[in-house]
DRENNU-378829 format. One record per atom (N, C-alpha, C): z negated, x negated, y. Coordinates in steps of 0.02 Angstrom, whole numbers, padded with zeros to 5 digits, always signed. Example, Ala and Ser with C-alpha at 12.3 -4.5 7.8 and 13.67 -1.06 7.14 Angstrom:
BEGIN
-00390-00660-00284;-00390-00615-00225;-00390-00660-00165;-00354-00642-00112;-00357-00684-00053;-00394-00645+00002;
***
This chain:
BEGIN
+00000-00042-00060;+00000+00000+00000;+00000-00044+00062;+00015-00005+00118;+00030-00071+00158;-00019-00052+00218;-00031-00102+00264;-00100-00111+00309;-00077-00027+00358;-00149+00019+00349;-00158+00078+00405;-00168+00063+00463;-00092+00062+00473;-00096+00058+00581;-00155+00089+00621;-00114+00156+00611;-00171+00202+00644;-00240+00185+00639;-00263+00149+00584;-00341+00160+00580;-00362+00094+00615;-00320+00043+00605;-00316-00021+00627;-00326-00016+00711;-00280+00022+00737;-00261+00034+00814;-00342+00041+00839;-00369+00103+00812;-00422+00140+00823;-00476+00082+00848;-00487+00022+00777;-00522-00030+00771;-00519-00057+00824;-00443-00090+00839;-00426-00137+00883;-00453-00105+00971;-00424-00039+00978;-00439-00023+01054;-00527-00015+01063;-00571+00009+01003;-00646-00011+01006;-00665-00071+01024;-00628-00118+01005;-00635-00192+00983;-00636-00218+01080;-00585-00186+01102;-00547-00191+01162;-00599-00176+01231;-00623-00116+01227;-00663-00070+01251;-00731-00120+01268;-00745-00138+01160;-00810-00179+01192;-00797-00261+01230;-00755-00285+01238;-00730-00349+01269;-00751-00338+01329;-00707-00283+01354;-00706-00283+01421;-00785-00258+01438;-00831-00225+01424;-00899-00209+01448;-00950-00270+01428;-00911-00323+01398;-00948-00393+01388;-00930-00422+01452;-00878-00423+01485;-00843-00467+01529;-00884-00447+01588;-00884-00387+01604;-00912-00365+01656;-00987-00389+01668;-01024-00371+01609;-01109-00415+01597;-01091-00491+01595;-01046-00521+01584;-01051-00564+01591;-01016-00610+01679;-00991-00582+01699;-00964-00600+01758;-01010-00633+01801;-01080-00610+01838;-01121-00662+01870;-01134-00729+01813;-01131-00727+01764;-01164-00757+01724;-01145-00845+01741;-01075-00853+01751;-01035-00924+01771;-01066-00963+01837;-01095-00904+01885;-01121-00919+01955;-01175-00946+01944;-01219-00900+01899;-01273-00919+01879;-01309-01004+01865;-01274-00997+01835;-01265-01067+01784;-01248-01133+01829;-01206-01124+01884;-01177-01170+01929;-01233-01192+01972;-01267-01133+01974;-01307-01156+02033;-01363-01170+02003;-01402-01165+01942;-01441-01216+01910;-01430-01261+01882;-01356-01279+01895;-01350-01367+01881;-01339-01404+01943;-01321-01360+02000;-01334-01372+02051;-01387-01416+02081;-01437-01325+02057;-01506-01367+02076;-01532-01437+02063;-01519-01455+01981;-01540-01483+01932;-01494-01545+01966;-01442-01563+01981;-01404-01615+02011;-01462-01684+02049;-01483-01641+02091;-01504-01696+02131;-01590-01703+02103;-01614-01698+02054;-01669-01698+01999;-01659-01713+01941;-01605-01763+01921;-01561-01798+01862;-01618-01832+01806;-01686-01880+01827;-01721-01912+01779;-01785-01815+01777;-01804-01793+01812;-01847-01738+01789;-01795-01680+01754;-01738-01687+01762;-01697-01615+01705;-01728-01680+01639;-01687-01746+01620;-01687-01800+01569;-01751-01787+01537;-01802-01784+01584;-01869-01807+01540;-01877-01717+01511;-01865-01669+01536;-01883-01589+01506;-01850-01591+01446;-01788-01601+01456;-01740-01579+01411;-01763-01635+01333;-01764-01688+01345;-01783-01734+01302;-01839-01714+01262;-01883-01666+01284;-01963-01653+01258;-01930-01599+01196;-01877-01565+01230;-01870-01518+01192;-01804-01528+01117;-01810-01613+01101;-01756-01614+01068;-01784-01582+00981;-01855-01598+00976;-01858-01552+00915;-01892-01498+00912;-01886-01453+00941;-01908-01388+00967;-01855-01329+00924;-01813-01346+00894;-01783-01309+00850;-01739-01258+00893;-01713-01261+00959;-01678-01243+00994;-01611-01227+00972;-01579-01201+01003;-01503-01184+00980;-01483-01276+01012;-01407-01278+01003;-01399-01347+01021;-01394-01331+01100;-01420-01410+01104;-01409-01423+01196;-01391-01509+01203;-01393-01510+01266;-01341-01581+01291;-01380-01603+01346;-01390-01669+01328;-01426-01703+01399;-01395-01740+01427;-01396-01713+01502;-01346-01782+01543;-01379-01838+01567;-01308-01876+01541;-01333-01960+01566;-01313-01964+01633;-01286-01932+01656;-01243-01944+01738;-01280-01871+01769;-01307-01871+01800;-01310-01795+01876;-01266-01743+01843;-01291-01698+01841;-01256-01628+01803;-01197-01621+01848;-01176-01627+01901;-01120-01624+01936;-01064-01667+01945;-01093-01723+01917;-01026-01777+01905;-00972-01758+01900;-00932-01782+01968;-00851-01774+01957;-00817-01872+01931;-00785-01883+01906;-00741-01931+01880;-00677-01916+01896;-00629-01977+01921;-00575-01961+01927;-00531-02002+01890;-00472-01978+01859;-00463-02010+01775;-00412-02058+01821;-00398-02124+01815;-00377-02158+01828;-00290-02148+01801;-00242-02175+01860;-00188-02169+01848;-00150-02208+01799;-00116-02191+01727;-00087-02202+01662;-00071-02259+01669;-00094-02320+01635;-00053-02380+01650;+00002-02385+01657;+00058-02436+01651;+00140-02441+01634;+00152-02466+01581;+00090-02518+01532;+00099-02523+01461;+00052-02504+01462;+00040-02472+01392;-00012-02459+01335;-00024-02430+01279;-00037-02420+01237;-00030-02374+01202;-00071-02351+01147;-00032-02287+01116;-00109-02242+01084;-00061-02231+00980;-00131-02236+00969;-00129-02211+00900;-00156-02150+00891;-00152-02109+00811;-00164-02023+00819;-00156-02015+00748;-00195-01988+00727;-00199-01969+00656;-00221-01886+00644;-00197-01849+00610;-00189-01793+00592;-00179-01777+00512;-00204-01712+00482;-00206-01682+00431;-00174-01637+00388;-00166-01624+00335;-00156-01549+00324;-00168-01562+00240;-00192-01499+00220;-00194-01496+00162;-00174-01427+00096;-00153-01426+00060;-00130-01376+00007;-00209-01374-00064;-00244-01317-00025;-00306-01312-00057;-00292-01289-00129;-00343-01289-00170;-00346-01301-00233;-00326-01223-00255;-00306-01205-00286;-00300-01139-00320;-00298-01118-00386;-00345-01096-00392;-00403-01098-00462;-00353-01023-00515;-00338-01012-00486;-00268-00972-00523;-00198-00997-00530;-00188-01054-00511;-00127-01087-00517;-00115-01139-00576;-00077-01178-00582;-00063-01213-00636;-00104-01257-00648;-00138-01287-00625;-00182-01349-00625;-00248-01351-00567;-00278-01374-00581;-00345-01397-00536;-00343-01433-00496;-00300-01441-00454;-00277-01505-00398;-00290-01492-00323;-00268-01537-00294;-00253-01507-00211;-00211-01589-00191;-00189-01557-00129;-00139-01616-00090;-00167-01622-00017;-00202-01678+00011;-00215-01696+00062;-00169-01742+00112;-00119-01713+00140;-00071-01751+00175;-00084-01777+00242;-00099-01841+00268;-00107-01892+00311;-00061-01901+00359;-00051-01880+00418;-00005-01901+00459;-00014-01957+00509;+00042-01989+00533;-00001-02028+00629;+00062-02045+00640;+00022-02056+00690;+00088-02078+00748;+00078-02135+00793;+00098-02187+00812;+00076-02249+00843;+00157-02231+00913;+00120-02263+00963;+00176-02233+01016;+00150-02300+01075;+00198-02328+01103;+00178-02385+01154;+00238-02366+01200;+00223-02401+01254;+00240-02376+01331;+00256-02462+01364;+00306-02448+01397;+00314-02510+01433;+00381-02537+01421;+00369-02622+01431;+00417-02660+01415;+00437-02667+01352;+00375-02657+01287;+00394-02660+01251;+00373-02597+01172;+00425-02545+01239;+00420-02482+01186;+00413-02485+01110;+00390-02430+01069;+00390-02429+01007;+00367-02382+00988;+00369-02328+00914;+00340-02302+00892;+00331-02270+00804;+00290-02278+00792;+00284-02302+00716;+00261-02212+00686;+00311-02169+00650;+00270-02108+00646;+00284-02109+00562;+00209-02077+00528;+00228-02065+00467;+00168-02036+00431;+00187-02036+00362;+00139-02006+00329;+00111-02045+00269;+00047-01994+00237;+00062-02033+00176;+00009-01947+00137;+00031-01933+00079;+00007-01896+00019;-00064-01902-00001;-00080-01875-00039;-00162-01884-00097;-00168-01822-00143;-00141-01829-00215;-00171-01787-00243;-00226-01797-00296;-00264-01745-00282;-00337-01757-00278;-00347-01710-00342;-00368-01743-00419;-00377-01700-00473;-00432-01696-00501;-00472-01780-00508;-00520-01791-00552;-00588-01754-00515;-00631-01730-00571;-00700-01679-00550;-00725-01724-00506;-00741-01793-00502;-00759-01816-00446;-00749-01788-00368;-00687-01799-00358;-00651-01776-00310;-00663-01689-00282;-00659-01657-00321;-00651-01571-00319;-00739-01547-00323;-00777-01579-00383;-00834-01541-00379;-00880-01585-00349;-00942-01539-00305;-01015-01577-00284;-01073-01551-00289;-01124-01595-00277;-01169-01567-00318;-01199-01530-00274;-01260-01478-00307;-01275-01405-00280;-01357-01425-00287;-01396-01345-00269;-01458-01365-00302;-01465-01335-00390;-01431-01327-00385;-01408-01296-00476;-01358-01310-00506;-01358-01383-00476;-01295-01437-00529;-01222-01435-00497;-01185-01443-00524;-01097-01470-00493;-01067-01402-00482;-01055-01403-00421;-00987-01324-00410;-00962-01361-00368;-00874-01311-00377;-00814-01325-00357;-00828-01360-00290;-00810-01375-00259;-00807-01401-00192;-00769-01339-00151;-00795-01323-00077;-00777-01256-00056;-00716-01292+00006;-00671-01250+00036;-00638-01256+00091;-00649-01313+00134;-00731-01304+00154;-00731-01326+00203;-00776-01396+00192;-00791-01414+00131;-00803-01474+00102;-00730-01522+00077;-00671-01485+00093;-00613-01529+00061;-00587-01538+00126;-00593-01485+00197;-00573-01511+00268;-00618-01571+00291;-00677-01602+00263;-00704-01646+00271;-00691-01680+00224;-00672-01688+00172;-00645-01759+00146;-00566-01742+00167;-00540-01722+00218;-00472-01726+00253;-00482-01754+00309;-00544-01746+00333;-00579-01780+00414;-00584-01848+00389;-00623-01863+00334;-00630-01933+00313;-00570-01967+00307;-00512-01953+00298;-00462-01978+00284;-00418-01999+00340;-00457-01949+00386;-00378-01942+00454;-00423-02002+00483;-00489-02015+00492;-00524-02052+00526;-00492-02129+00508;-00512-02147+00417;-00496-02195+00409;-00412-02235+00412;-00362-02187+00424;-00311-02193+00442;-00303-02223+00491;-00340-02197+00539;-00339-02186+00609;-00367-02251+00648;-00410-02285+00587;-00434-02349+00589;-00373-02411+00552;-00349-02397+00528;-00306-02433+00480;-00247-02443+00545;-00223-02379+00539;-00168-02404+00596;-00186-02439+00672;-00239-02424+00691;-00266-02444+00758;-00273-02541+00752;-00292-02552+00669;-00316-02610+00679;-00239-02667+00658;-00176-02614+00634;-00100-02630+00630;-00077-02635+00698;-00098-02605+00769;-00075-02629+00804;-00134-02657+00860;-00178-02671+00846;-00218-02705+00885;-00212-02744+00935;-00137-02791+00937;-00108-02821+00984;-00083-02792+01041;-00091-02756+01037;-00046-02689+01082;-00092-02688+01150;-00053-02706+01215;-00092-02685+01278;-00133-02624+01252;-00182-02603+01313;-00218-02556+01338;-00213-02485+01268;-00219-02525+01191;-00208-02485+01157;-00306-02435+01148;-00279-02357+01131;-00334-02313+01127;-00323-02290+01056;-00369-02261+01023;-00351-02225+00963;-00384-02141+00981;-00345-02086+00970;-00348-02034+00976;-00359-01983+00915;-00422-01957+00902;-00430-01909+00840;-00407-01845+00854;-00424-01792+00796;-00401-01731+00819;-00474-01684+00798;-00485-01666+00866;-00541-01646+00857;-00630-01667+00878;-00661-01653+00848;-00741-01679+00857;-00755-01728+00816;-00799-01803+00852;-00818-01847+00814;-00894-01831+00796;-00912-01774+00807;-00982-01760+00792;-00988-01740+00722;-01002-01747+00670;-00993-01698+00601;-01029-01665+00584;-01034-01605+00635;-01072-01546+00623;-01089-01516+00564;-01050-01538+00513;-01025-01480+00428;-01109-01494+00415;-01144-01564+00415;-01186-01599+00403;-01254-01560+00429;-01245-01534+00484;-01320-01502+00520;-01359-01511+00515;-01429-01504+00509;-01486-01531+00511;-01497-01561+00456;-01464-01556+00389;-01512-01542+00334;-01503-01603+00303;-01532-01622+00260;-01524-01680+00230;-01469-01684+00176;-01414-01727+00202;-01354-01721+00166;-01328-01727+00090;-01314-01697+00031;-01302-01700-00044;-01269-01769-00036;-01266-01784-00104;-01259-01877-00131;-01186-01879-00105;-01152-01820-00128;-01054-01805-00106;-01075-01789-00041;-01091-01786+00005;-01081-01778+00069;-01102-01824+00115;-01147-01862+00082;-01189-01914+00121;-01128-01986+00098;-01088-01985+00039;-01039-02023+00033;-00983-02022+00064;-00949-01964+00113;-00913-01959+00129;-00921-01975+00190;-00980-01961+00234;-01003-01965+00288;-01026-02044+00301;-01028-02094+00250;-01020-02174+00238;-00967-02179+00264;-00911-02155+00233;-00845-02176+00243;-00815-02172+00336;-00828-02129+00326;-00808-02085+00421;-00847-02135+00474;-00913-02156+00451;-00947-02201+00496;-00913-02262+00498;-00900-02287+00420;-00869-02349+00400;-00815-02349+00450;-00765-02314+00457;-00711-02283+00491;-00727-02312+00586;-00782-02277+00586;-00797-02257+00692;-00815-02354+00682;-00855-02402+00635;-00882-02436+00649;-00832-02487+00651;-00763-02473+00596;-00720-02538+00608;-00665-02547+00668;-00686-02480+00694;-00663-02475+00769;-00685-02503+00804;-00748-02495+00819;-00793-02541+00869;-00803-02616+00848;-00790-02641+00784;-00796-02713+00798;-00715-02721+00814;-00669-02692+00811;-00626-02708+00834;-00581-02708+00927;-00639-02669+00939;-00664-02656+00983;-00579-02603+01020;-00571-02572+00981;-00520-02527+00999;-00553-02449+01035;-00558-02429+01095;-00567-02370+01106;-00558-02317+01068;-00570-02280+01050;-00584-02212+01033;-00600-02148+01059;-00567-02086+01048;-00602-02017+01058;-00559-01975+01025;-00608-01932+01020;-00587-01852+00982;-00564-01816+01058;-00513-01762+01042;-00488-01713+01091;-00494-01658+01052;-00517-01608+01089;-00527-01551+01080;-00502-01498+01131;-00450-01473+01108;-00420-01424+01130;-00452-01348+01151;-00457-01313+01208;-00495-01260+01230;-00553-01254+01168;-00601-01297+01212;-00666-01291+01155;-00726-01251+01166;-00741-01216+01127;-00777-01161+01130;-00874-01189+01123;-00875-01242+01133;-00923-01267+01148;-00991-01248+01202;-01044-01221+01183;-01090-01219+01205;-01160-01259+01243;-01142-01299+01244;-01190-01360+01244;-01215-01373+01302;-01191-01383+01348;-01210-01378+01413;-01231-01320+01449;-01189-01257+01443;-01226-01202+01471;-01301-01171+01430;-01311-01197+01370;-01373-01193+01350;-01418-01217+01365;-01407-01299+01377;-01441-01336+01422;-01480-01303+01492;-01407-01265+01534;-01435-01231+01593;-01496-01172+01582;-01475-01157+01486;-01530-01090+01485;-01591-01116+01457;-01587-01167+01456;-01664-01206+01439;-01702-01219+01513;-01647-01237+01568;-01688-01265+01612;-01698-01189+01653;-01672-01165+01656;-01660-01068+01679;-01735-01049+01667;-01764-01077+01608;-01824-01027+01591;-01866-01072+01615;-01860-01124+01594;-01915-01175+01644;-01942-01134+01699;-01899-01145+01733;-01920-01114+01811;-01913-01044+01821;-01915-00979+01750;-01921-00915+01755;-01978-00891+01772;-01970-00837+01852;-02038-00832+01894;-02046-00773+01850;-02043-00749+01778;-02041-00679+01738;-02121-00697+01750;-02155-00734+01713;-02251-00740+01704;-02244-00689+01658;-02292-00645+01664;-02310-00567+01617;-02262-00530+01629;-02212-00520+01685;-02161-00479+01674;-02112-00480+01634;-02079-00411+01615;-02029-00413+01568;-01974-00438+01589;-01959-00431+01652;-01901-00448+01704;-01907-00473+01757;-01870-00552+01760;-01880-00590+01816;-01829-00576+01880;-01886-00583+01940;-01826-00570+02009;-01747-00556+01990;-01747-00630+01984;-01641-00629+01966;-01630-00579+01911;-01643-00561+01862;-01635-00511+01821;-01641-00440+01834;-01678-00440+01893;-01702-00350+01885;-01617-00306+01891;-01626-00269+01841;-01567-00207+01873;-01497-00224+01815;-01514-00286+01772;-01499-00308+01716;-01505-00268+01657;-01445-00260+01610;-01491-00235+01559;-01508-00309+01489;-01489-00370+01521;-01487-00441+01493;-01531-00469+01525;-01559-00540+01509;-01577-00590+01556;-01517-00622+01553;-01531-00673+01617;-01457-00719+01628;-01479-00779+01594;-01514-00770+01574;-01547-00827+01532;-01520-00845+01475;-01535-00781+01449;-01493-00773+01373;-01428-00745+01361;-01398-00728+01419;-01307-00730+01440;-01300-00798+01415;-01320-00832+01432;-01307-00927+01450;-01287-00943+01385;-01322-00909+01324;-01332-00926+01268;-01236-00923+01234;-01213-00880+01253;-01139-00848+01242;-01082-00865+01307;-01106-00923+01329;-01051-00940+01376;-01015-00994+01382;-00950-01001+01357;-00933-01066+01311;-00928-01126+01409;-00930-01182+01379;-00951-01250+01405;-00874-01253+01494;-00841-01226+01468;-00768-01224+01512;-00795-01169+01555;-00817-01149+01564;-00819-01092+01609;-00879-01141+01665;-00883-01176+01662;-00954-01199+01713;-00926-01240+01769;-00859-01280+01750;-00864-01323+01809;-00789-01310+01861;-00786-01255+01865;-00714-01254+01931;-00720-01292+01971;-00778-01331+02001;-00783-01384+02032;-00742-01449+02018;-00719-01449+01947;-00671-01504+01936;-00623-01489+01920;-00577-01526+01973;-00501-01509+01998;-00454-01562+01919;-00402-01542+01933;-00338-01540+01890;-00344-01644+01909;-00333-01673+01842;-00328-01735+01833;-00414-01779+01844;-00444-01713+01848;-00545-01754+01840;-00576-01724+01780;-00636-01765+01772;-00670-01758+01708;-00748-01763+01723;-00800-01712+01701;-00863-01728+01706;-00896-01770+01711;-00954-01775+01723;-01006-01811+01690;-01013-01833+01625;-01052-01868+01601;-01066-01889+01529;-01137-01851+01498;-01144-01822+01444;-01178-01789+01412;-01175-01822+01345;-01223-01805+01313;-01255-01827+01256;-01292-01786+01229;-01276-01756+01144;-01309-01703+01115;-01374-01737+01071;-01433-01699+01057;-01469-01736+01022;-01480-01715+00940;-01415-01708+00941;-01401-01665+00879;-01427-01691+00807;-01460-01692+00749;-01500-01739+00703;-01444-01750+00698;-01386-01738+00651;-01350-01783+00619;-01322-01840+00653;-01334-01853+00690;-01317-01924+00750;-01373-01969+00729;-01420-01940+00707;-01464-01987+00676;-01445-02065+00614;-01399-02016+00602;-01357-02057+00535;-01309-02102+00565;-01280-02093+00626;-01237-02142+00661;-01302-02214+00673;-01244-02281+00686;-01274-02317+00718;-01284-02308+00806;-01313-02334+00830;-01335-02316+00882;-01277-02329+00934;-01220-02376+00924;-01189-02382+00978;-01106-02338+00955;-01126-02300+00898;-01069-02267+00878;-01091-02172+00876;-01165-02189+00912;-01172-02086+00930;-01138-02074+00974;-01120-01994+00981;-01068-01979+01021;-01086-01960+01079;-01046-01952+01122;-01082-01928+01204;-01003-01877+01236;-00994-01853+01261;-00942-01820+01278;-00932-01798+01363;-00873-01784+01377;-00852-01742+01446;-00819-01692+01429;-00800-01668+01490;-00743-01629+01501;-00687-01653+01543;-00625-01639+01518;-00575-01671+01581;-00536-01607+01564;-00503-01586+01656;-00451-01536+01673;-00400-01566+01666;-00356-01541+01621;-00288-01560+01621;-00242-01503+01667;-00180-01485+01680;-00164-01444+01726;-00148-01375+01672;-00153-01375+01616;-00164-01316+01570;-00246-01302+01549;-00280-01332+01527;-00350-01298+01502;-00409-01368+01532;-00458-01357+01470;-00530-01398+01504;-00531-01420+01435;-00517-01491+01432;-00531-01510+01375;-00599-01540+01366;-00602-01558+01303;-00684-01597+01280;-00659-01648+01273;-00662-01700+01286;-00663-01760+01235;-00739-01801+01230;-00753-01814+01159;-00799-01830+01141;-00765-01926+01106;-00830-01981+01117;-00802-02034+01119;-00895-02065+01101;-00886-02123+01051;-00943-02165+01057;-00989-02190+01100;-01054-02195+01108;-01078-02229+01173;-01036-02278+01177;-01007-02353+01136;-01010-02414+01162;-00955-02398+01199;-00907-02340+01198;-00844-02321+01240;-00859-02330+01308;-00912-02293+01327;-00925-02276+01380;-00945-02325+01454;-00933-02383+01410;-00919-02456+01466;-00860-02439+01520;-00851-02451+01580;-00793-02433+01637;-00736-02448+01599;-00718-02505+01567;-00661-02524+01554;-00626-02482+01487;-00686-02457+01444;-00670-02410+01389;-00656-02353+01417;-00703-02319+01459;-00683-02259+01458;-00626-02246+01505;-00645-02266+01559;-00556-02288+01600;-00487-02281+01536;-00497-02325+01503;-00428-02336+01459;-00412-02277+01411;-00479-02232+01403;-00483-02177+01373;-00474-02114+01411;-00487-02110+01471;-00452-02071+01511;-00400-02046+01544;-00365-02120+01551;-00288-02123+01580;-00240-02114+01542;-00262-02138+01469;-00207-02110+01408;-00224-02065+01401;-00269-02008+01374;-00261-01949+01355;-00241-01914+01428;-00259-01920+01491;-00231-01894+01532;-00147-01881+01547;-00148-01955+01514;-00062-01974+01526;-00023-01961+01472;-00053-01953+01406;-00013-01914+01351;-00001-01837+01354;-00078-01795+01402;-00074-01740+01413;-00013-01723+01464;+00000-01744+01516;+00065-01754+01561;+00110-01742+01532;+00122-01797+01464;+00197-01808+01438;+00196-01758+01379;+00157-01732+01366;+00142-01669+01311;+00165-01608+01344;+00152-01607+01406;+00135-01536+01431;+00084-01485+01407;+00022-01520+01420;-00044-01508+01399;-00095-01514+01365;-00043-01552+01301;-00077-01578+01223;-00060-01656+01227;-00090-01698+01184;-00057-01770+01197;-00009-01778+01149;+00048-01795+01196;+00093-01830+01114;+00072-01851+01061;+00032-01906+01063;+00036-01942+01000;-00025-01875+00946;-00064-01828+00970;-00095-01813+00903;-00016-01748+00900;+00024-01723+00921;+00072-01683+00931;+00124-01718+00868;+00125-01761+00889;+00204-01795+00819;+00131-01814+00770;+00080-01851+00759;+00044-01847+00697;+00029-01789+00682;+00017-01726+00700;+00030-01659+00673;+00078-01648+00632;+00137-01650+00680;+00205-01642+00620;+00212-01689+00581;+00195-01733+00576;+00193-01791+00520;+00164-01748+00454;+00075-01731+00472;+00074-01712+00411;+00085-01632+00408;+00103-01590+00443;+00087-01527+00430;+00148-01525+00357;+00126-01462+00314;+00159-01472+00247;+00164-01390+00256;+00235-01381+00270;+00272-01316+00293;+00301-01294+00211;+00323-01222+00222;+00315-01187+00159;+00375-01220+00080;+00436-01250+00127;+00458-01285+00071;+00439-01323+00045;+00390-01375+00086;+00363-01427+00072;+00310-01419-00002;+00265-01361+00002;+00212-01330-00039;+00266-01298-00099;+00301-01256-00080;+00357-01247-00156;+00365-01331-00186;+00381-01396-00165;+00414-01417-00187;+00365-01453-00231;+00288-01451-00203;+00221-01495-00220;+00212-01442-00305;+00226-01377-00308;+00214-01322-00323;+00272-01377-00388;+00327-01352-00376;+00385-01380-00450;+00367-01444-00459;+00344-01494-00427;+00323-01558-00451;+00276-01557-00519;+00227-01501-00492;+00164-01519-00532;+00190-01484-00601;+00236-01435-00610;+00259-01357-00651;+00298-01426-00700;+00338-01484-00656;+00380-01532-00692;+00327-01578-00723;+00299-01608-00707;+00242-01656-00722;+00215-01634-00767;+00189-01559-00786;+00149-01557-00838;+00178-01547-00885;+00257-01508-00884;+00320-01498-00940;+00339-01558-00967;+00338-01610-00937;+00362-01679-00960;+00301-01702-01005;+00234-01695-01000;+00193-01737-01026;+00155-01661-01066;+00201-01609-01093;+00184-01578-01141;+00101-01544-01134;+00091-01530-01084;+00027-01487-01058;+00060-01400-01039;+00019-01373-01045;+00013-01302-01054;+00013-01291-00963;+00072-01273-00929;+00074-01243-00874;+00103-01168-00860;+00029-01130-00852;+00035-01064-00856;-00048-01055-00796;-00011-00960-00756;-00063-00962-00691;-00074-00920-00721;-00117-00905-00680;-00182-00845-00729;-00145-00757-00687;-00179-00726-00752;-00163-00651-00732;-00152-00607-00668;-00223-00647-00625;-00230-00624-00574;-00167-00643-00526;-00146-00715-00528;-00086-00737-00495;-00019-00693-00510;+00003-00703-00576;+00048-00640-00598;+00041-00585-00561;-00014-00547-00553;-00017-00466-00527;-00002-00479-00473;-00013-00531-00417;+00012-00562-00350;+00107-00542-00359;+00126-00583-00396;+00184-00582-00396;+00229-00530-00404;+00205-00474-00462;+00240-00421-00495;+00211-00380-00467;+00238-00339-00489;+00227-00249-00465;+00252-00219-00519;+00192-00162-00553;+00188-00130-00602;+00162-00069-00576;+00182-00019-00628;+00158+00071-00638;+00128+00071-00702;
***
């Protein structure tokens, strides 16, 4: 049977209805926020020392700034040589109704230089991934499959160490940066104390950030319209600090609310705070005190900004030892200057995308490889029932 519009529609314009009566409660909410980092600006070591008290307080996450909550930066203009490396993912997840127990983790990058002495190196490389090692980890009730989002992290591990491999292939390279896709923070990890398969993988990824830094190649993750919270929570930590509520249920600024703006703050992603920074600038520096940074070495925890490109507000997140003038400079002006030549995204993670993305012929063809492979070496290739009923149609 095929998807009920009508009932769907119904969903969707509810769906619609409640957006817009969020938007509206939420509309002071951006002002709000501005003007307690405002405040908080010119009181930079007393926000540091509050916020710091409260790093194990079991809080939602928050971000402490190393620079004045108002820090504007202005990204320095793109060298005339330099250049960037970029590593990217994709993968063909396991399908437990299909012919075999496998998956394909495909590796892309792209190496791209500027100048006198142009160049650019784009490619890929495969991984199929069979043995139980690989696929299962351990639980608190012994070995299960490995889920989705435990195989996008051994795909993170991979793009990282790539990403190191090629960086340290062209190392010679002027004003070269290496560019990830995404967050160098590894959230999957969260508080908890990491399984033997996760705490091994999370070796590797460090191994990865660390042979960067003795190589002393810049680094950062880009993050595309990031829905990041971190800072405006920050503002709702320091919001209550100074909430004149006492015994009341409702403080001054709140009355006539049916919210506090306090806990608006909580649901207001990180881009919405600084219109103050114009097209080609980038924040302040912030730093999350997130546990799993615990596991980093100390000059490889992450610290992050924001920079306006002339399409959105990006994140980029980058190591402390980055954060020297001459690192982060060199980290600014290229992703600024790839964003330019992108038209909003940076080239180089743009062609390592298409490097590895593995489009639908591509997956048919991974699909008859494996159907050939097991026909040749006389193994039983047959998908299960449930797959069949996918395919056919019966009365």
């Amino acid at each position: 049977m095929s998807l009920d519009v009508a009932a769907t529609a119904a969903q969707v314009s509810t769906m619609a209805q409640q957006l817009a009566a969020h938007a509206a409660r939420m509309k002071p909410v951006p002002d709000f926020a501005r003007a307690l980092l405002a405040q908080w600006h010119a009181s930079h070591a007393e926000a540091v020392a509050y916020l710091e008290g409260q790093e194990q307080a079991g809080v939602w996450p928050f971000a402490i700034p190393i620079e004045p909550m108002l820090t504007v930066r202005r990204v320095p203009a793109e060298p005339v040589a330099y250049a960037v490396v970029a590593a990217d993912g994709s993968q063909i997840d396991v399908d437990s109704h299909g012919l075999v127990h496998c998956c394909l983790v495909n590796v892309g990058w792209a190496a791209i230089a500027y100048g006198d002495r142009p160049d650019a190196w784009l490619a890929n490389e495969p991984a199929v991934l069979h043995e139980d090692r690989e696929l299962f980890v351990e639980a608190d009730d012994g070995m299960r499959e490995a889920s989705e989002s435990q195989l996008s992290m051994l795909r993170t591990v991979a793009e990282m160490e790539r990403l190191a491999l090629v960086a340290e292939a062209w190392r010679d390279r002027p004003g070269l940066v290496a560019i990830a896709d995404g967050n160098l923070v590894r959230w999957e990890l969260g508080g908890k104390k990491p399984s033997a398969s996760s705490a091994a993988l999370l070796h590797r990824y460090l191994g990865a950030l660390a042979q960067l830094r003795a190589a002393r190649i810049p680094v950062c993750g880009y993050i595309s319209r990031p829905n990041a919270r971190d800072v405006a929570n920050t503002a709702a930590l320091l919001a209550v600090r100074d909430c004149d509520r006492g015994k009341r249920a409702v403080c001054d600024r709140c009355a006539g609310r049916g919210d506090r703006l306090c806990e608006s703050l909580r649901v207001l992603p990180d881009r919405d705070l600084f219109p103050h920074v114009r097209v080609g600038e980038c924040t302040g520096l912030f730093r999350t005190p997130a546990t799993v940074l615990q596991h980093y070495a100390p000059d490889d925890r992450i610290v992050f900004c924001y920079l306006r490109t002339a399409e959105e507000m990006a994140r980029i997140e980058l190591p402390a030892w980055c954060t020297g003038k001459q690192e982060l400079n060199a980290i600014l002006s290229a992703v600024y200057g790839q964003c330019l030549r992108g038209h909003g995204y940076p080239v180089a993670l743009m062609e390592a995308h298409e490097q590895a993305v593995i489009h639908t012929g591509g997956r048919e063809a991974f699909r008859q490889l494996v159907l050939a492979a097991l026909n040749e070496n006389q193994l039983e290739a047959a998908i299960s029932s449930k797959r069949l009923s996918k395919d056919q149609r019966a009365v």
